[in-house]
Biopython code that builds the backbone (N, CA, C, O; Angstrom):
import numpy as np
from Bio.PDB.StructureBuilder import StructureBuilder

atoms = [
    (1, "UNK", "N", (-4.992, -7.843, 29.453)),
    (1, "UNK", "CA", (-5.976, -8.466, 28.600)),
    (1, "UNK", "C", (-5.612, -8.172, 27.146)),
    (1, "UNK", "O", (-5.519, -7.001, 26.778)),
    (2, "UNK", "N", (-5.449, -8.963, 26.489)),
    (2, "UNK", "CA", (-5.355, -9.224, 24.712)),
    (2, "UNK", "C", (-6.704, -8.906, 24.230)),
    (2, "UNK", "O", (-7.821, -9.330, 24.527)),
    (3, "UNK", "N", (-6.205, -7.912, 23.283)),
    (3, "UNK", "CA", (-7.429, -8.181, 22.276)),
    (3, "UNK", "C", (-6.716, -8.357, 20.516)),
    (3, "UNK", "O", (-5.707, -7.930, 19.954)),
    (4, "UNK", "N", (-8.042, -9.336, 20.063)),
    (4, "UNK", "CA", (-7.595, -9.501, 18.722)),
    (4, "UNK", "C", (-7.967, -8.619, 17.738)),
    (4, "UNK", "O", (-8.699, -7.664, 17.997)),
    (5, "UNK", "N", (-7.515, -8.848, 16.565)),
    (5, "UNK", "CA", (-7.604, -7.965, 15.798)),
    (5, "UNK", "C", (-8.216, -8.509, 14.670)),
    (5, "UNK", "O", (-7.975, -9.705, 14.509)),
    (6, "UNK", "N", (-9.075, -7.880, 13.683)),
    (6, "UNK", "CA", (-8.663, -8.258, 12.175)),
    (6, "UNK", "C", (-8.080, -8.180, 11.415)),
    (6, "UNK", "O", (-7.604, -7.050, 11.530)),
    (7, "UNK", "N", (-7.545, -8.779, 10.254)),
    (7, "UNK", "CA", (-6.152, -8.644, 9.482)),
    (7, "UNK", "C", (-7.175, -8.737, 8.325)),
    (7, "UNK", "O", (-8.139, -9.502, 8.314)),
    (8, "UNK", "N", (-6.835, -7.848, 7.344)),
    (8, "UNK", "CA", (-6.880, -8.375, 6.033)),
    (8, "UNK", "C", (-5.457, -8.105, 5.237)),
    (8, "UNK", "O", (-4.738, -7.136, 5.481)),
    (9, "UNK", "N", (-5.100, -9.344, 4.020)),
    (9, "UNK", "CA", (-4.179, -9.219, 3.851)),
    (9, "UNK", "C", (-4.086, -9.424, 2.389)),
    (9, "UNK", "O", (-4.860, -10.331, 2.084)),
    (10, "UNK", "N", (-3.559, -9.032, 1.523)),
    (10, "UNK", "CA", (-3.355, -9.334, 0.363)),
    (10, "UNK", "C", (-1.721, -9.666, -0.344)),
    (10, "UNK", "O", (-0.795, -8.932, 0.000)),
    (11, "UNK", "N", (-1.493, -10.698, -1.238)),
    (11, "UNK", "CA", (-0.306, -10.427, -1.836)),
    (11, "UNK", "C", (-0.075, -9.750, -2.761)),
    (11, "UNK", "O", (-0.876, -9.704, -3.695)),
    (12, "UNK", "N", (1.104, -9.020, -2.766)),
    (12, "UNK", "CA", (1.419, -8.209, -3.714)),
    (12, "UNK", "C", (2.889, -8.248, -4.068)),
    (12, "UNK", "O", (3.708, -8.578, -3.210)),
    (13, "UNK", "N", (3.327, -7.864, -5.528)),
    (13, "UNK", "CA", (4.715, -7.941, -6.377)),
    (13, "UNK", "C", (5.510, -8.695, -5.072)),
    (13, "UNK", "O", (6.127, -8.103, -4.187)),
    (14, "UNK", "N", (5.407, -9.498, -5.141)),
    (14, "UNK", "CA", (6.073, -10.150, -4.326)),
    (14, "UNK", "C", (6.083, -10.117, -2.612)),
    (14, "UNK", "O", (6.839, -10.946, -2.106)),
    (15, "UNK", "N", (5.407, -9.344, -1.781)),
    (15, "UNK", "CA", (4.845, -9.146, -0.506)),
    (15, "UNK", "C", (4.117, -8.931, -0.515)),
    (15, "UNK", "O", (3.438, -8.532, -1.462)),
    (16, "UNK", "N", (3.626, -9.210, 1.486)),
    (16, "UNK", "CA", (2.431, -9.319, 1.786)),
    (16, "UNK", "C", (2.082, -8.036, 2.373)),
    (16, "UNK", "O", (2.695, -7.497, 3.295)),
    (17, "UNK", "N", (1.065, -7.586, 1.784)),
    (17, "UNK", "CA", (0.517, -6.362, 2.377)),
    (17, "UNK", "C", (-1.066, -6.693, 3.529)),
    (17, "UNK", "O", (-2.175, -7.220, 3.443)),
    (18, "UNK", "N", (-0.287, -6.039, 4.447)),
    (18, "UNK", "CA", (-1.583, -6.060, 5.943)),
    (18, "UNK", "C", (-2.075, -5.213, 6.292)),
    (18, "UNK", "O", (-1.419, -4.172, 6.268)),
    (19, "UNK", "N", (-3.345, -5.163, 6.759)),
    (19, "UNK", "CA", (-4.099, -3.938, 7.083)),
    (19, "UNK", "C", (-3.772, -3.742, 8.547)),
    (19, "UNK", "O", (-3.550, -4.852, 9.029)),
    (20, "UNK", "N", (-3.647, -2.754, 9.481)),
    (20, "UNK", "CA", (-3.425, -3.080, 10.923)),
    (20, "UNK", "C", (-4.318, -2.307, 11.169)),
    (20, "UNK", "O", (-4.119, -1.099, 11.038)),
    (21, "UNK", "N", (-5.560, -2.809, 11.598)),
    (21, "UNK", "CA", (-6.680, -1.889, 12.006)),
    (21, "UNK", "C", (-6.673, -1.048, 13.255)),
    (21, "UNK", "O", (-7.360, -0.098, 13.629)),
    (22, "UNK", "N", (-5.404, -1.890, 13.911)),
    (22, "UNK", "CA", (-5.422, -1.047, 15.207)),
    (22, "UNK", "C", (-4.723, 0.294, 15.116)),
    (22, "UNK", "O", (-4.553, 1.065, 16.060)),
    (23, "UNK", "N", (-4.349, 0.472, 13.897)),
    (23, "UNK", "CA", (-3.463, 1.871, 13.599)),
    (23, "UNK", "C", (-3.476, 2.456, 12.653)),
    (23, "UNK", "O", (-4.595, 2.517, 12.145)),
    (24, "UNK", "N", (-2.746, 2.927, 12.163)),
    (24, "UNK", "CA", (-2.605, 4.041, 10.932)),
    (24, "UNK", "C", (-2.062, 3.529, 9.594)),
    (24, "UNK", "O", (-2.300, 4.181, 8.577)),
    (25, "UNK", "N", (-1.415, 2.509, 9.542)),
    (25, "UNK", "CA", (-0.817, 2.395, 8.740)),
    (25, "UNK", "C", (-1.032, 0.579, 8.031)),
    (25, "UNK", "O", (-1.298, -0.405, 8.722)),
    (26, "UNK", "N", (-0.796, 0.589, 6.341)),
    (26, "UNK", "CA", (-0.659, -1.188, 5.743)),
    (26, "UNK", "C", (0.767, -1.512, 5.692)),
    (26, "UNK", "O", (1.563, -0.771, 5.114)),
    (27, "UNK", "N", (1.211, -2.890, 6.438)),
    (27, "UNK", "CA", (2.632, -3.336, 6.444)),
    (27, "UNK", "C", (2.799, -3.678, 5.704)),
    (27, "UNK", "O", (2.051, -4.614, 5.425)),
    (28, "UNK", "N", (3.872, -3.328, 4.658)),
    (28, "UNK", "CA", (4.744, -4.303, 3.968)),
    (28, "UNK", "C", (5.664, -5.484, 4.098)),
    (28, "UNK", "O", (6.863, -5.268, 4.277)),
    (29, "UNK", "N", (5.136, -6.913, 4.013)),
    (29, "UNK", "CA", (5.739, -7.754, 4.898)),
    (29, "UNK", "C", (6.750, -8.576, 4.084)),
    (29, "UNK", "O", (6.216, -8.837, 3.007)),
    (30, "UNK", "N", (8.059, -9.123, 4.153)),
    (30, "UNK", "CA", (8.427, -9.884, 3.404)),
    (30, "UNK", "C", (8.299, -11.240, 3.839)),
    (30, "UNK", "O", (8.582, -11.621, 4.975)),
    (31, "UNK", "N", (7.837, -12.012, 2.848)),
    (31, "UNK", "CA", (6.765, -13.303, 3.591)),
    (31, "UNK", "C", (8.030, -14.555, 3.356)),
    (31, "UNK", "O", (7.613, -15.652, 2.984)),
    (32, "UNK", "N", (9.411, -14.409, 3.549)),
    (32, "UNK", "CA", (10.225, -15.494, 3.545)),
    (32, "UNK", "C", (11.149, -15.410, 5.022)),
    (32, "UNK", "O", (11.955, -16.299, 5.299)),
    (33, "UNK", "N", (10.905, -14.176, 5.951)),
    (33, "UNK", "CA", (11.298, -13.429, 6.796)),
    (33, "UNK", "C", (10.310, -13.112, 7.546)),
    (33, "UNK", "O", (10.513, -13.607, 8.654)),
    (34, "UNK", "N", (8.794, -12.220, 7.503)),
    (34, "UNK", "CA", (8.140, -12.324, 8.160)),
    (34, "UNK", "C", (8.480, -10.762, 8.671)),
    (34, "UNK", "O", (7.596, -10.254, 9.361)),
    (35, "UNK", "N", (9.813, -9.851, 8.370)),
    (35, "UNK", "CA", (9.835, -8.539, 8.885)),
    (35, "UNK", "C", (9.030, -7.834, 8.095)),
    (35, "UNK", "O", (8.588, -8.144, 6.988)),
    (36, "UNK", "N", (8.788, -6.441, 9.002)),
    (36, "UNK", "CA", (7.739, -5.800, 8.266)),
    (36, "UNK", "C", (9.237, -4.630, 7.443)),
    (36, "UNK", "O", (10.230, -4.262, 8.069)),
    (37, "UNK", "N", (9.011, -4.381, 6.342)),
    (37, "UNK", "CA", (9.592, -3.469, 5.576)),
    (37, "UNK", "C", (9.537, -2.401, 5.273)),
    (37, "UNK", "O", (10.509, -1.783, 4.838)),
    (38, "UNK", "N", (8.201, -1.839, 5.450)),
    (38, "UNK", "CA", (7.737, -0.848, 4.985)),
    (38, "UNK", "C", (6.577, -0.160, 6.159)),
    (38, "UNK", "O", (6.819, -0.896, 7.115)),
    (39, "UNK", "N", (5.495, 0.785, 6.639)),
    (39, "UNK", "CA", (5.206, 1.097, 7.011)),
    (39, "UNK", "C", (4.078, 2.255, 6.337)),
    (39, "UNK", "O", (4.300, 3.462, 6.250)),
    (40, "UNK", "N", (2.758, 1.513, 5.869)),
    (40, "UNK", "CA", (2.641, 2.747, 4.436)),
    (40, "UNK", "C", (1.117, 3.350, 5.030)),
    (40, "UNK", "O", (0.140, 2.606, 4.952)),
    (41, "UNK", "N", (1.004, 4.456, 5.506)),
    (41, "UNK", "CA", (0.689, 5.380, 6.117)),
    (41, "UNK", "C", (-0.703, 5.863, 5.561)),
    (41, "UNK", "O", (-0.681, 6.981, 5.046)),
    (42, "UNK", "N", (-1.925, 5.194, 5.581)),
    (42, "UNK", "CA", (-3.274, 5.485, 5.068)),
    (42, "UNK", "C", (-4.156, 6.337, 5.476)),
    (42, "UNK", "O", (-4.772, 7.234, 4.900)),
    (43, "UNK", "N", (-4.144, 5.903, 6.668)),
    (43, "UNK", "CA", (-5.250, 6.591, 7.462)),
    (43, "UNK", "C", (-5.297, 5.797, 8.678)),
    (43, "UNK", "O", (-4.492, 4.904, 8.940)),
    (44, "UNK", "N", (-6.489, 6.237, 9.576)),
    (44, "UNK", "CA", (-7.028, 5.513, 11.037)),
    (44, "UNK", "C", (-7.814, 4.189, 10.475)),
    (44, "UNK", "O", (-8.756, 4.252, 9.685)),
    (45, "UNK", "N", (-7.393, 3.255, 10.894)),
    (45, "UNK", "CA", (-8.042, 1.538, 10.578)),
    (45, "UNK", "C", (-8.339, 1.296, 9.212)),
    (45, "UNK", "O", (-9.409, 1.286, 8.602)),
    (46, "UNK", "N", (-6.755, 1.038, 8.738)),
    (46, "UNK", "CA", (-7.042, 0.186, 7.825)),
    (46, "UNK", "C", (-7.598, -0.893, 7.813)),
    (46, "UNK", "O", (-7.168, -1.672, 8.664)),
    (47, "UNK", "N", (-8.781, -1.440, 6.876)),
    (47, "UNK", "CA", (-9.855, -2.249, 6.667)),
    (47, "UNK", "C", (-9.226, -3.189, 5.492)),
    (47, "UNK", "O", (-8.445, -4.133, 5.609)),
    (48, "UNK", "N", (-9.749, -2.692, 4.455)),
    (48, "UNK", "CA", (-9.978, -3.184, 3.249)),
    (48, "UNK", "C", (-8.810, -3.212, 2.030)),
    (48, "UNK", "O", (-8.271, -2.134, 1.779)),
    (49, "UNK", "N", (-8.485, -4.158, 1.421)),
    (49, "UNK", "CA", (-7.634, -3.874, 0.159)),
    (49, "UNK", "C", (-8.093, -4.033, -0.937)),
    (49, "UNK", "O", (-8.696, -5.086, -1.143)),
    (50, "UNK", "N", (-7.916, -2.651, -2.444)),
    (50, "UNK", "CA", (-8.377, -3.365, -3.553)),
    (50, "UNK", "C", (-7.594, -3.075, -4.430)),
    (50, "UNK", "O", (-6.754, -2.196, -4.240)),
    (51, "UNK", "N", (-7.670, -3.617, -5.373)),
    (51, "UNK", "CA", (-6.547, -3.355, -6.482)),
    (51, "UNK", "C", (-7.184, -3.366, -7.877)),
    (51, "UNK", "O", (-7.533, -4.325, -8.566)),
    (52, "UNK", "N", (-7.261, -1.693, -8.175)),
    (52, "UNK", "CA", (-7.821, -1.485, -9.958)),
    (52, "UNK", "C", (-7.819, -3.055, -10.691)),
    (52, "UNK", "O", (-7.110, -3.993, -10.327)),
    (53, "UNK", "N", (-8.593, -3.067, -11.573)),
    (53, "UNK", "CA", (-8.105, -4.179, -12.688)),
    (53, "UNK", "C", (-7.421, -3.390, -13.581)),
    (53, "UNK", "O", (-7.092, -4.016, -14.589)),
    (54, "UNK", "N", (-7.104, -2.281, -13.568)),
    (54, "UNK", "CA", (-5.566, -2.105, -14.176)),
    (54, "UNK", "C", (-4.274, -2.456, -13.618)),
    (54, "UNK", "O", (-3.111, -2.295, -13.989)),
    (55, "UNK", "N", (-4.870, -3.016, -12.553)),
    (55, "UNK", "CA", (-3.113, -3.161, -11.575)),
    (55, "UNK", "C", (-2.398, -1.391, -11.652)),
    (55, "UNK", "O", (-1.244, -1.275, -12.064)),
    (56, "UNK", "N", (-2.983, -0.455, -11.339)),
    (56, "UNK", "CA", (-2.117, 0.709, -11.061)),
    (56, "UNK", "C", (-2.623, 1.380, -9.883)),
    (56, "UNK", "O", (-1.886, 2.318, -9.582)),
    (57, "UNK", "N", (-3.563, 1.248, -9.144)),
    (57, "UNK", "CA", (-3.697, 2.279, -8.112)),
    (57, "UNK", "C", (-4.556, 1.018, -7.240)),
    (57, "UNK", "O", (-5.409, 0.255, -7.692)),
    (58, "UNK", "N", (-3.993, 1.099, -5.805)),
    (58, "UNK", "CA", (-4.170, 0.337, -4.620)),
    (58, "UNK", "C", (-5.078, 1.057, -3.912)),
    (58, "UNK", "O", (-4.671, 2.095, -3.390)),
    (59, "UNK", "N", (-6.267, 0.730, -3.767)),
    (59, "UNK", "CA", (-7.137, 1.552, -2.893)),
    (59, "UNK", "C", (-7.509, 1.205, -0.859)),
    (59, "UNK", "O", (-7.969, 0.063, -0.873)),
    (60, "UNK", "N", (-7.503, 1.314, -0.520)),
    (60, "UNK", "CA", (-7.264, 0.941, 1.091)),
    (60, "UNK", "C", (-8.505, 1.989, 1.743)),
    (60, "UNK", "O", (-8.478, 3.208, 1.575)),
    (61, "UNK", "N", (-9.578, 1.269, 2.508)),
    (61, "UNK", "CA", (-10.555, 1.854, 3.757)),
    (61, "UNK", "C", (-10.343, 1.537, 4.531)),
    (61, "UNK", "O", (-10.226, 0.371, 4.907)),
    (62, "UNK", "N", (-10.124, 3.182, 5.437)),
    (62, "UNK", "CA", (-9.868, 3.288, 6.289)),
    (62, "UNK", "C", (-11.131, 3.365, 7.638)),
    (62, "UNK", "O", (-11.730, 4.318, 8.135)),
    (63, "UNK", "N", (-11.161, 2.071, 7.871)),
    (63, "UNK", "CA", (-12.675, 1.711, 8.939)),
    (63, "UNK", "C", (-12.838, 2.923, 9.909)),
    (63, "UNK", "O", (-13.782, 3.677, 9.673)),
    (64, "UNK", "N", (-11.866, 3.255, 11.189)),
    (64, "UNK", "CA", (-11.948, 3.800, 11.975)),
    (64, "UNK", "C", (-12.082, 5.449, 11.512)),
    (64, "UNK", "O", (-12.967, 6.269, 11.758)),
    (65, "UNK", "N", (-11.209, 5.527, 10.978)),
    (65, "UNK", "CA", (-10.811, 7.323, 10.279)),
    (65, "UNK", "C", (-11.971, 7.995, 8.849)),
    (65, "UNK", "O", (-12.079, 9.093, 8.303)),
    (66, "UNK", "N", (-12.612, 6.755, 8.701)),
    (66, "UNK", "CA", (-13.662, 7.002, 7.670)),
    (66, "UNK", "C", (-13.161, 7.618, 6.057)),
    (66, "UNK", "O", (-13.750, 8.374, 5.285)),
    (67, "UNK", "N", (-11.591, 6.812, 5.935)),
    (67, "UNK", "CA", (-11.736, 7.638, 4.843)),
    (67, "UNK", "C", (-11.102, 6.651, 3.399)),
    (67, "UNK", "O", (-11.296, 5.435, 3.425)),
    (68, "UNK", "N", (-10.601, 7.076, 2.590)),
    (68, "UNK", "CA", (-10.561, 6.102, 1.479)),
    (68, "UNK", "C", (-9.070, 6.710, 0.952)),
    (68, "UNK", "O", (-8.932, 7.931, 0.873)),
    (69, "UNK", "N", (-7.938, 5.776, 0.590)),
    (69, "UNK", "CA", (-6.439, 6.407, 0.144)),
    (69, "UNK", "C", (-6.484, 5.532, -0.846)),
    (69, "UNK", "O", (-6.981, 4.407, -0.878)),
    (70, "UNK", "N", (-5.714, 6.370, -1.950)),
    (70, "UNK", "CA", (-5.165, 5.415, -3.249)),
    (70, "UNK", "C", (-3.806, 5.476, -2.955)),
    (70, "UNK", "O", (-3.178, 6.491, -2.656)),
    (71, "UNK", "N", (-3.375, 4.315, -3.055)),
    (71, "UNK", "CA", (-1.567, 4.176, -3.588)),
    (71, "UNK", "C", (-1.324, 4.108, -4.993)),
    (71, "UNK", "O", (-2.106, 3.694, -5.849)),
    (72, "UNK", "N", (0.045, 4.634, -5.181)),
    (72, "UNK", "CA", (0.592, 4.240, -6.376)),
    (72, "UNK", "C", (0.624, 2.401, -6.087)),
    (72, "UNK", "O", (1.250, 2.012, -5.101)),
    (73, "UNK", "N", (0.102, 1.627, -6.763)),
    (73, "UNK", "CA", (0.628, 0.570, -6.973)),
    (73, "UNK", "C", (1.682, -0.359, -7.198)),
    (73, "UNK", "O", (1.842, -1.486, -6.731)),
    (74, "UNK", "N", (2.456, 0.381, -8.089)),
    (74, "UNK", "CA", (3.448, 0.438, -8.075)),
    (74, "UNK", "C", (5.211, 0.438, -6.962)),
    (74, "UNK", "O", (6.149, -0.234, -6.533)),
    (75, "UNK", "N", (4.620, 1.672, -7.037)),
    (75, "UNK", "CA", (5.387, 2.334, -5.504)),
    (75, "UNK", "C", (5.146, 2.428, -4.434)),
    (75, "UNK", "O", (5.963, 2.716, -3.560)),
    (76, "UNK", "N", (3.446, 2.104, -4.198)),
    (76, "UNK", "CA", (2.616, 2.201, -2.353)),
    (76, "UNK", "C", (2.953, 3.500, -1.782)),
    (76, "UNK", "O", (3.090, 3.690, -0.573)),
    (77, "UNK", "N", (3.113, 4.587, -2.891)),
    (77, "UNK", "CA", (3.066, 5.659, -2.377)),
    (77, "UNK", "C", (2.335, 6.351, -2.591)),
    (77, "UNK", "O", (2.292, 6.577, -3.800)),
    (78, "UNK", "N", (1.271, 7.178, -1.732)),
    (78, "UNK", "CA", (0.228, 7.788, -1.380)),
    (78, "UNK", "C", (-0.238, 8.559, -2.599)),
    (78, "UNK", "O", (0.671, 8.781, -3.398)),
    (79, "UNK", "N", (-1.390, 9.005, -2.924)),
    (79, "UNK", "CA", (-1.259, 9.501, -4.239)),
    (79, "UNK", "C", (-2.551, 10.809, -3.557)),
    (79, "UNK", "O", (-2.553, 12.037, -3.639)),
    (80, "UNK", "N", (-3.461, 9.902, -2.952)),
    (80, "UNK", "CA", (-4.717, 10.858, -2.555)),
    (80, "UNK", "C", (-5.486, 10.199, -1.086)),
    (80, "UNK", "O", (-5.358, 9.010, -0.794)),
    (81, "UNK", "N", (-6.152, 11.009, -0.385)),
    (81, "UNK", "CA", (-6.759, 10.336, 0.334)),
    (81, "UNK", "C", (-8.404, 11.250, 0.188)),
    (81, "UNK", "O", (-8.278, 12.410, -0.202)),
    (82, "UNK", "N", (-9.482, 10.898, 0.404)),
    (82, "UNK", "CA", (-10.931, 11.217, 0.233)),
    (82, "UNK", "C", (-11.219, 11.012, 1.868)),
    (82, "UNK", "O", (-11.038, 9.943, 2.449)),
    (83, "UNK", "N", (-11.781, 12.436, 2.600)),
    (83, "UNK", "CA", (-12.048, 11.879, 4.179)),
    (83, "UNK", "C", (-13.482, 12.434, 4.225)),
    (83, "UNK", "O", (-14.142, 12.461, 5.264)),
    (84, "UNK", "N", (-14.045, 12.999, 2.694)),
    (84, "UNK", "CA", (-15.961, 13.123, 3.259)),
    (84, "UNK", "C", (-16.237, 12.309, 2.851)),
    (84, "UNK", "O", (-17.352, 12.696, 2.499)),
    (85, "UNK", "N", (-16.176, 11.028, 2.426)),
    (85, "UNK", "CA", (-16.959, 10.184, 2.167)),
    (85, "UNK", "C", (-17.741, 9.451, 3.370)),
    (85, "UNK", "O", (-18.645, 8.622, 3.264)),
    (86, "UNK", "N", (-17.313, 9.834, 4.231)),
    (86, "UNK", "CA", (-17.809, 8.650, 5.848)),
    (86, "UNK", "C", (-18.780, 9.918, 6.246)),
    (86, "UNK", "O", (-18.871, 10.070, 7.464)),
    (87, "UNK", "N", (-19.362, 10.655, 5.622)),
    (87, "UNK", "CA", (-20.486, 11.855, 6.723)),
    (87, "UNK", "C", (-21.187, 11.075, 7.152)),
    (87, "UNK", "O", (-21.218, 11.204, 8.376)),
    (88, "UNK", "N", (-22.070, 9.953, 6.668)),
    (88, "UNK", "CA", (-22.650, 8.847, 7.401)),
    (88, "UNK", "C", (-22.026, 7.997, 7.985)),
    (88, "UNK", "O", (-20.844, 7.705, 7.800)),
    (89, "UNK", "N", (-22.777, 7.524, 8.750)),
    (89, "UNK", "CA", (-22.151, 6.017, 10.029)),
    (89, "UNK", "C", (-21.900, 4.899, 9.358)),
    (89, "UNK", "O", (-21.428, 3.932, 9.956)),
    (90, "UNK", "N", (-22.213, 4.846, 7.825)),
    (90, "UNK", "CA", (-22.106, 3.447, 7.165)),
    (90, "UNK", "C", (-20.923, 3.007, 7.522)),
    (90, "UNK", "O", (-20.042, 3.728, 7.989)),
    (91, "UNK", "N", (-20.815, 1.609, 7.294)),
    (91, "UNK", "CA", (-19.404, 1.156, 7.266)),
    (91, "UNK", "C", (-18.682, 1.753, 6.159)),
    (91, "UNK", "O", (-19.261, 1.964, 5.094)),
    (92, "UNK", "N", (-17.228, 2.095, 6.367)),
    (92, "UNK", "CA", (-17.057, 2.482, 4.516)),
    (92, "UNK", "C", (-16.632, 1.316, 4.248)),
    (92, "UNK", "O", (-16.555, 1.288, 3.019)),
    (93, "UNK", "N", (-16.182, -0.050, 4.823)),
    (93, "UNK", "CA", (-16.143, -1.321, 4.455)),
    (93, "UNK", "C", (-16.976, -1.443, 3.107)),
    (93, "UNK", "O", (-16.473, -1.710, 2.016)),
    (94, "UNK", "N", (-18.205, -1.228, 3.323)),
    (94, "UNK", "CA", (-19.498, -1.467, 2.391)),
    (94, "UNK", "C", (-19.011, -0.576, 1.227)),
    (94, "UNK", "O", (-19.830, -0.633, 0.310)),
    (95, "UNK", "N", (-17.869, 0.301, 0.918)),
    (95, "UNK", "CA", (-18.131, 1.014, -0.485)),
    (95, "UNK", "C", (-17.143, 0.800, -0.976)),
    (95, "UNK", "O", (-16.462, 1.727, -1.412)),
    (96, "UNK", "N", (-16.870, -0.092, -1.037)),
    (96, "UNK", "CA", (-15.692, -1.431, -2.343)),
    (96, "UNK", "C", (-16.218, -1.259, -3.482)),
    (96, "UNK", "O", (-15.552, -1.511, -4.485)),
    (97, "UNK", "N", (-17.680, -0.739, -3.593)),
    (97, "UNK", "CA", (-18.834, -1.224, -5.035)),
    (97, "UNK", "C", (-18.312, 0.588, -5.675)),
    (97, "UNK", "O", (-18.009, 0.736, -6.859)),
    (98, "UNK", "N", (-18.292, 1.780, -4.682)),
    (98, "UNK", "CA", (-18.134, 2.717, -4.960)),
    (98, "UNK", "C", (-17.186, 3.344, -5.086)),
    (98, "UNK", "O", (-17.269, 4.568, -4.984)),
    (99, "UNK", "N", (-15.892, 2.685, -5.366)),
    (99, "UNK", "CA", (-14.336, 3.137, -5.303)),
    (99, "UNK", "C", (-14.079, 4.591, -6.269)),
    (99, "UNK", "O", (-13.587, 4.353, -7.372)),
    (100, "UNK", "N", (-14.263, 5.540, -6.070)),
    (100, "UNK", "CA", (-13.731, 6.612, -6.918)),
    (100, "UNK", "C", (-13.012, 6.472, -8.114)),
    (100, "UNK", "O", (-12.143, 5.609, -7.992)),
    (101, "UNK", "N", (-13.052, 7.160, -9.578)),
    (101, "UNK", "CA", (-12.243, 6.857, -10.483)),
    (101, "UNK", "C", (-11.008, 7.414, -10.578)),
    (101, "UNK", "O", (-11.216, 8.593, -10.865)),
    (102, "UNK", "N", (-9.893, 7.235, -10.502)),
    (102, "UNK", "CA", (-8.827, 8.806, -10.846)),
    (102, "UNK", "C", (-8.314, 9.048, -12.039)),
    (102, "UNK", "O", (-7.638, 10.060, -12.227)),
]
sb = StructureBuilder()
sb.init_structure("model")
sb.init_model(0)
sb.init_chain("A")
sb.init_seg("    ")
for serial, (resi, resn, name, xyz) in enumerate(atoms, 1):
    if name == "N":
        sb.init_residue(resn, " ", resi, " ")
    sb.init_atom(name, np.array(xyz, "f"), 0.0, 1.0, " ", f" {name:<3s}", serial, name[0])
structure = sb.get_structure()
């Protein structure tokens, strides 16, 4: 039996970045090819993508693992991750409005 998934996906400097909720990690996809490139390591169910309006730090919720990672933007390399923010059952979907400053 298949089950589906949700994708959220955003473009970025030139690839597509995917959330794979069923796992740990956002793909780096190259969207003329379709291979994944990269493998960038957030947390349990990636959800959500946002991106500062500075364009410097990539923020990603993590649905299942309850927790919240910044990337370098730049580089999509890990900078911080926040895992008390989920002490409640809320979705952390819902705290896009509350993104931490760094």
């Amino acid at each position: 039996m298949s089950r589906s998934l949700l994708i959220h996906v955003m473009a970025h400097n030139g690839k597509i970045l995917v959330c794979v909720t069923g796992a740990d990690y956002v793909a780096e996809v190259d969207p003329l090819t379709g291979n994944v490139l990269r493998r960038l390591k957030t947390g349990n169910g990636p959800h959500n993508l946002f991106l500062t309006p500075e364009r410097n730090t990539l923020y990603v919720t993590n649905r299942v693992g309850g927790s919240l990672a910044a990337l370098d933007a730049s580089t999509l390399e890990l900078r911080r991750t926040w895992t008390e923010l989920m002490q409640s059952r809320r979705s952390i979907s819902d705290l896009g409005h509350c993104i931490p400053q760094s």
